[in-house]
C-alpha positions, 0 to 999 in steps of 0.5 A: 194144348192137349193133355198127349202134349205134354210130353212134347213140352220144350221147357219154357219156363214161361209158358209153364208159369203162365199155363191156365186151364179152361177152368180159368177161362171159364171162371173168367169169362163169368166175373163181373167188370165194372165198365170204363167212363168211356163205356159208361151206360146209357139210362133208359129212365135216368135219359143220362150215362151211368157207370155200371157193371157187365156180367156174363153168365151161361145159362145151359150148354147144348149137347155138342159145346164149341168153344172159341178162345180168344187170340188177342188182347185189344187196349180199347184206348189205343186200339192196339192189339196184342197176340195172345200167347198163354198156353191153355190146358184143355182135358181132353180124356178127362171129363169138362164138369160144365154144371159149376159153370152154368147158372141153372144148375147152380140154382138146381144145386141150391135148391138141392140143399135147402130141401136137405136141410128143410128134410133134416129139420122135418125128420127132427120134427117127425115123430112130434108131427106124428104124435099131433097128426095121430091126436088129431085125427082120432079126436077129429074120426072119433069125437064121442070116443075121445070125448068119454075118454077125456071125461072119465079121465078127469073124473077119475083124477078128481075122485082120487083128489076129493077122496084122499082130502086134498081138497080140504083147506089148510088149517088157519093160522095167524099169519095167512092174511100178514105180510111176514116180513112187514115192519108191523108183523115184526114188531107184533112178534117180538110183543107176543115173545115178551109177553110169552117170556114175562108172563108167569102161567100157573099149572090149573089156574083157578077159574078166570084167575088170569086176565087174558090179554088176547081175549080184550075189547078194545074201545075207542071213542072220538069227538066228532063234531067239533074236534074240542076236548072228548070229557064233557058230561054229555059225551061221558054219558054217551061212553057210559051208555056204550060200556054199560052194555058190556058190564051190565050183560047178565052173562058178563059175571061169567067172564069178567076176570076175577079177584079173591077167587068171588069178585070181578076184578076192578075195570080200572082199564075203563075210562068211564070207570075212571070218571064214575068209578070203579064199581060199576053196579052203580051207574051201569043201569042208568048211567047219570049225567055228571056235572061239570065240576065233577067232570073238570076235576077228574080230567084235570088231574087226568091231564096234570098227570100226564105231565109226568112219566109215571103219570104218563105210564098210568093214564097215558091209555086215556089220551091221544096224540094231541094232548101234547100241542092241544093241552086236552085230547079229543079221543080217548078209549077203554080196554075191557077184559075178560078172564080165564079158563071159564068155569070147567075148563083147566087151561085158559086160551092163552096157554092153549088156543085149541079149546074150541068149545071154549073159544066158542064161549067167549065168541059167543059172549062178544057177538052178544054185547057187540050186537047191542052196540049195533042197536045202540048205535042204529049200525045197520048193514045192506045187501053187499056191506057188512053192518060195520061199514056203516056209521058208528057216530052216536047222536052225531057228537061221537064216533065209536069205534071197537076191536077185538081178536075173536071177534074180528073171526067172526066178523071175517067169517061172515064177509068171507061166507058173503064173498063166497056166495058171490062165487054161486051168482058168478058161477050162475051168471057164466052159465046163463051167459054161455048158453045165451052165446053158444046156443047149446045146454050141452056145449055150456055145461061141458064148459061148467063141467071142465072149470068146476074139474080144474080146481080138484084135477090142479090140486092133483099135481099141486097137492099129491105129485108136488106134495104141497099141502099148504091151501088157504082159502084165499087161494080158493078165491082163484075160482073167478079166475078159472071162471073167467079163462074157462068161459073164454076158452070155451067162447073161443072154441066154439067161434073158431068151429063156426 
């Protein structure tokens, strides 16, 4: 039925219902039927019959297309023919798109429209690629070029970094090696605020009129051997001898606290003190062995008194935790103080901790007296331990263990001024390694040139565009860590060029 035939149509409502074009001929013709067990197929590999799909597809159409409608319907389980009478709309004057219908076109379309969308995501990605290509390209045609460009680039960032002070630590502070949060920083906040709110600080104190309770001498002995009660004589006069270097120093007149404005103050704080008494003049010198009875006496009105709480509040400092289950303790300490502000100054540490010239002093006078203990004691350190690794035990009867503020600094000072020269053997040794594995002096102190620059050029935008000024000298510990990836960034250069 051609399209001049309409016209003639004789108005059969059926046929019109039922009128298909070649369209649907075509769409039909292609659909995939699932075969009867009747026409069930046979496996070539399987050797059995198989229920199976039947698809037919047409793969191109040739310049001059014939096509032959099938007439009629066959029942394949009776044989029984039926005529076919359902009109076809064939286009005539209009054209037959046979490219929806023919399986290589299809793939053609298909392949059409993943290369548009492959060319929208490449033209998104055009002008990144072309920013990579054109880097490439220079640093690859023009290596000496780029290479000068890059070093005076650098160098330029770390003259600024270097020249405005950036590089400069921060100032330290109390709180750079503590956790703030932590129960025991805490806890050592709210002493300090207690002490600062009771204690009564006069304007221009007489010289060391003020007992400093930061600038103290923490002494702490032990029992080592046998873990039996510490007051004995023998270990009375191994104490003597320790804090006879501390009251018997020609200096210690200079600093010890004062009282009546000529006279240093009692040591009452001082265990052996409490066992020899308080005017120390008498057996700092030659520190003699008690007897006995005078050593039992004295630490059993120690031990009565700690029965009691103004007892325990008086000579409580004396005695250990095990006193309560033992009923003697096995170690005990002193606490030995010094005075303030010293001779020529006005204001004591206490009330101003940025006298530096006085700070000095009293440093000065600790690392004397803590240096005699070490002779005292043999304490001798080794190429990588400080002297306060080693032991502190005295004739192998006790161990003496002593703290102080100032001088933990100095002590710190020098363990970090230790670890720090291990920054020059590592430095060193990164070199050394990077010529021996790439071969070339050059190439390895390029490679230097780069790890040393990354701290002043990380700086720059750390310090001058962050604006974060604050950089102890724990963050510049992070220098191993720059050794380490700048080696390695540098091997793996040099191995993927080769």
């Amino acid at each position: 039925d051609d399209d001049d035939d309409d016209d003639n149509d004789d108005g059969d409502g059926d046929n019109k219902s039922n009128l298909m074009t070649l369209e649907d001929c075509l769409e039909l013709f292609a659909v995939t039927e699932k075969l009867s067990e009747q026409d069930s197929w046979y496996c070539p590999q399987c050797k059995e019959f198989k229920e199976a799909t039947k698809k037919m597809d047409i793969w191109t159409t040739p310049p001059l297309l014939c096509l032959h409608l099938k007439r009629f319907s066959i029942d394949a389980s009776s044989f029984w023919a039926d005529k076919l009478e359902t009109p076809i709309h064939f286009p005539i004057h209009e054209k037959l798109d046979m490219s929806k219908h023919c399986l290589k076109e299809i793939l053609k379309n298909n392949k059409k429209k993943e290369k548009r969308a492959n060319d929208d995501d490449e033209e998104e990605a055009t002008t990144f690629d072309h920013f990579v290509e054109t880097a490439s390209n220079t640093f690859v045609e023009k290596p000496v070029r780029s290479f000068c460009s890059c070093f005076i680039f650098i160098l330029f960032i770390c003259i600024i970094v270097i020249g405005t002070g950036n590089m400069d630590n921060s100032d330290e502070s109390e709180y750079d090696w503590n956790v703030t949060e932590d129960e025991y920083t805490e806890n050592d906040d709210m002493l300090t605020n207690l002490q600062d709110r009771s204690e009564v600080i006069t304007s221009n104190p007489a010289t060391r009129s003020v007992a400093l309770s930061d600038l103290t001498m923490i002494v702490t002995y032990e029992n080592e051997k046998n873990g039996n009660d510490i007051f004995t004589a023998a270990n009375l006069q191994r104490m003597c001898k320790v804090e006879a270097k501390w009251f018997a120093d020609p200096d210690y007149s200079n600093f010890c606290p004062v009282q009546n404005d000529t006279t240093c103050e009692d040591p009452t704080e001082s265990i052996v003190a409490y066992f020899y008494g308080n005017d120390y003049s008498t057996w700092a010198s030659s520190c003699p062995l008690l007897t006995d009875a005078e050593v039992t006496t004295s630490s059993t009105y120690l031990y009565n008194n700690l029965s009691t709480d103004a007892g325990l509040i008086k000579y409580g400092f004396f005695s250990g935790s095990d006193f309560e289950k033992k009923g003697y303790t096995k170690r005990t300490r002193s606490l030995l103080r010094v005075g303030g502000p010293l001779e020529g100054y006005t204001v004591s540490l206490d009330e101003d901790a940025d006298q530096e010239d006085q700070q000095d002093e009293y440093q000065t006078f600790f690392e004397q007296v803590a240096d005699e203990w070490l002779d005292l004691l043999g304490m001798k350190g080794s190429f990588m331990n400080t002297v306060y690794r080693d032991d502190s035990v005295m004739d192998g009867e006790i161990r003496v263990i002593w703290f102080s503020w100032i001088l933990n600094l100095s002590i710190f000072g020098d363990i970090v001024d230790t670890d720090m020269a291990m920054v020059s053997f590592s430095i060193l040794f990164v070199w050394i390694w990077m010529n021996i594995h790439i071969d070339s002096f050059f190439i390895a102190g390029v490679g230097m040139f780069q790890i040393f620059c990354s701290l002043p050029f990380g700086r720059f935008f750390y310090s001058i565009i962050g604006q974060v000024k604050y950089f102890s000298i724990l963050q510049s510990l992070v220098i191993f860590l720059v050794l380490g990836i700048g080696a390695d960034d540098v091997f793996v250069l040099v191995d993927a060029w080769r």
